[in-house]
C-alpha positions as CSV (number, residue, x, y, z in Angstrom):
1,X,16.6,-14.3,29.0
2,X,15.1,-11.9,31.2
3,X,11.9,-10.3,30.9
4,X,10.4,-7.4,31.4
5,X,7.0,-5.0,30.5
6,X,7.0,-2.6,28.1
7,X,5.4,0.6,28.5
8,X,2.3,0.5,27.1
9,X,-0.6,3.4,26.3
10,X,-4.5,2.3,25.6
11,X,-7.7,4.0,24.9
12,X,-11.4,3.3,24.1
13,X,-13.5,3.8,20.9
14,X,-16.7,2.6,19.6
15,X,-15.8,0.2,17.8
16,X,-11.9,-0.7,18.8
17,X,-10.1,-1.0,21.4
18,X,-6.4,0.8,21.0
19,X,-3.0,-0.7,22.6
20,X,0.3,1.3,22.1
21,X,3.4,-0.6,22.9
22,X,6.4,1.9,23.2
23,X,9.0,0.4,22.0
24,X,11.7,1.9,19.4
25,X,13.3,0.5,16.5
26,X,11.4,-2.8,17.5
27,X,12.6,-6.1,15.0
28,X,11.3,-9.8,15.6
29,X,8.2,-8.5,17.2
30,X,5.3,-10.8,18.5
31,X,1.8,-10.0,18.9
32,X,-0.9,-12.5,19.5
33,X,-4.6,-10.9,19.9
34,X,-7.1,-13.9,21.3
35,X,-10.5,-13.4,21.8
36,X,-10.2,-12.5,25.7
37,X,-6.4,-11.8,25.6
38,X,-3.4,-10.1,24.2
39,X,0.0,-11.6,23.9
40,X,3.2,-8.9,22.8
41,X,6.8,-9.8,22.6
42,X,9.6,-8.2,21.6
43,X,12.7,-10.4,21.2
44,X,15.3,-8.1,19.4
45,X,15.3,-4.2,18.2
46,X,17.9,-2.3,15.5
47,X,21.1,-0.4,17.5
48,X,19.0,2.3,19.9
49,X,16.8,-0.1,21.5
50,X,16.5,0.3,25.0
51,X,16.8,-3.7,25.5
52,X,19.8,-4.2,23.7
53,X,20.8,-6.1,27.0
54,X,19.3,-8.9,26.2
55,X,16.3,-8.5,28.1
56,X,13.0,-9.5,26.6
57,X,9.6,-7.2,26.3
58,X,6.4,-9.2,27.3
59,X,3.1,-8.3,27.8
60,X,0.4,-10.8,28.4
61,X,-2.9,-8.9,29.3
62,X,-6.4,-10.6,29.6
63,X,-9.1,-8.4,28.5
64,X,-12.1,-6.6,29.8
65,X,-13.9,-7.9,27.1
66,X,-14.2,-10.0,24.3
67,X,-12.6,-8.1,21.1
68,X,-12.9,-9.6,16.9
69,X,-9.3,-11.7,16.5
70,X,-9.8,-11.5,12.7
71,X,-10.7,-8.0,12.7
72,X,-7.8,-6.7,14.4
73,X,-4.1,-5.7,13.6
74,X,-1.1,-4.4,14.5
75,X,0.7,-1.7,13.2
76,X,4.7,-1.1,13.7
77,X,6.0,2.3,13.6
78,X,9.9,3.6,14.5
79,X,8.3,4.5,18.2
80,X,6.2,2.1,18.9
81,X,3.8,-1.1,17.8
82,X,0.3,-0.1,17.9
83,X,-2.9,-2.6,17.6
84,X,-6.7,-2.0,16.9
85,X,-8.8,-4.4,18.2
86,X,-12.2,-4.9,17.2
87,X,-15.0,-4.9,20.0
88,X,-17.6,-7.5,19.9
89,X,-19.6,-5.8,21.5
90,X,-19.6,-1.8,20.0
91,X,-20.7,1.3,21.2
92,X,-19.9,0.2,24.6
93,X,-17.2,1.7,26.8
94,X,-14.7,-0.6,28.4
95,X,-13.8,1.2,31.6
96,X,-10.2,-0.7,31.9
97,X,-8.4,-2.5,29.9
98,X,-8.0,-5.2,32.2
99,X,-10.2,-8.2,33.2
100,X,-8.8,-7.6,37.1
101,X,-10.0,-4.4,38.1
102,X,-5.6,-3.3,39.5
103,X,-3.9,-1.2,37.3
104,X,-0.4,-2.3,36.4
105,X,2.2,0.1,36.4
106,X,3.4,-0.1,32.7
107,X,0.0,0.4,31.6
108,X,-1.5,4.3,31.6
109,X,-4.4,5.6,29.5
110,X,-3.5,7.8,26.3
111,X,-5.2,10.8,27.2
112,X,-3.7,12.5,24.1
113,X,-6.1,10.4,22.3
114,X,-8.8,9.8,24.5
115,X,-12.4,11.1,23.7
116,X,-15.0,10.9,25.8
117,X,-17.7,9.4,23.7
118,X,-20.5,7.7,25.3
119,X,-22.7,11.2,25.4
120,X,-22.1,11.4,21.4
121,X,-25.6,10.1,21.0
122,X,-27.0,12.3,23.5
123,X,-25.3,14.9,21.6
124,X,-26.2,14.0,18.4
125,X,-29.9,13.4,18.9
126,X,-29.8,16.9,20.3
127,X,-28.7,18.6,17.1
128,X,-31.1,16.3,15.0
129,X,-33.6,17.9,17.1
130,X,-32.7,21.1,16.4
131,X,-31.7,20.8,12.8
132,X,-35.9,19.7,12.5
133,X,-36.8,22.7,14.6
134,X,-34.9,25.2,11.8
135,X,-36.2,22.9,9.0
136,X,-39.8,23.4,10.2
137,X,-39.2,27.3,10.9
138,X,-37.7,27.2,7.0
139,X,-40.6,25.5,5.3
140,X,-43.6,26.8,7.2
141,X,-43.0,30.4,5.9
142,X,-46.6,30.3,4.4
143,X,-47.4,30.2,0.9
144,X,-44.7,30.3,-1.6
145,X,-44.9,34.0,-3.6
146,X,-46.5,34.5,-6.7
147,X,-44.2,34.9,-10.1
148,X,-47.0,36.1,-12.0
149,X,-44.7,39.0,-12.4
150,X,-41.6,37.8,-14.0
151,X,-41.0,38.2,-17.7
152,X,-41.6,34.7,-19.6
153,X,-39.1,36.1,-22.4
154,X,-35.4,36.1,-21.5
């Protein structure tokens, strides 16, 4: 049986690592995620596939980093199979996908879903400043009015 790659999309998170195989009406589909590599096979698909010829989707990719085997799925949709896989290490961007720094050509970056996130913190520790600043500005309006003239019957 032949084989061949199938188009896949991926993008970066925090904390996982996204792969989109797109694939259609998949069946008898294949995905092994390793520690340092990602297996995907597709052996058979219902009556539109686009490999109805007998020809076999593989993907074998080693990754740029090590990723959490037991925290880390797949997901099967009409389109496409799509798998999350856990980072060991979080909060740190993987610049490729790939151990080998080559791009092959049924790989692209989602940029649908892409987000650059690594200046989040940045970001956030900005507005944590300045949510202080307007909380000191609030509470340091001097001291608090007298009530001495409300009614005490209602």
């Amino acid at each position: 049986m032949a084989r061949q790659p199938a188009k896949t999309l991926w993008y970066d998170r925090p904390r996982y690592v996204y792969l989109e195989f797109c694939v259609e009406d998949s069946r008898d589909v294949e995905v092994v995620i390793e520690e340092q590599r990602l297996v995907f096979r597709l052996l058979r698909c219902f009556g539109s596939c686009k490999n109805a010829d007998g020809v076999e989707f593989y993907n074998e990719i080693d990754l740029y980093a090590r990723v959490n085997s037991k925290d880390s799925r797949e997901k099967r949709s009409d389109r496409s199979i799509t798998c999350f896989m856990r980072k060991w290490k979080e909060k740190v961007a993987w610049p490729r996908v790939t151990k080998e720094n080559i791009k092959p050509a049924w790989l692209s970056v989602d940029f649908d879903n892409w987000r650059d996130w690594e200046g989040d913190e940045e970001l956030e520790r900005a507005m944590m400043e300045e949510y202080a600043e307007l909380l000191e500005k609030v509470t340091d309006k001097g001291p608090p009015p007298a009530m001495d003239d409300l009614d005490d019957e209602l």
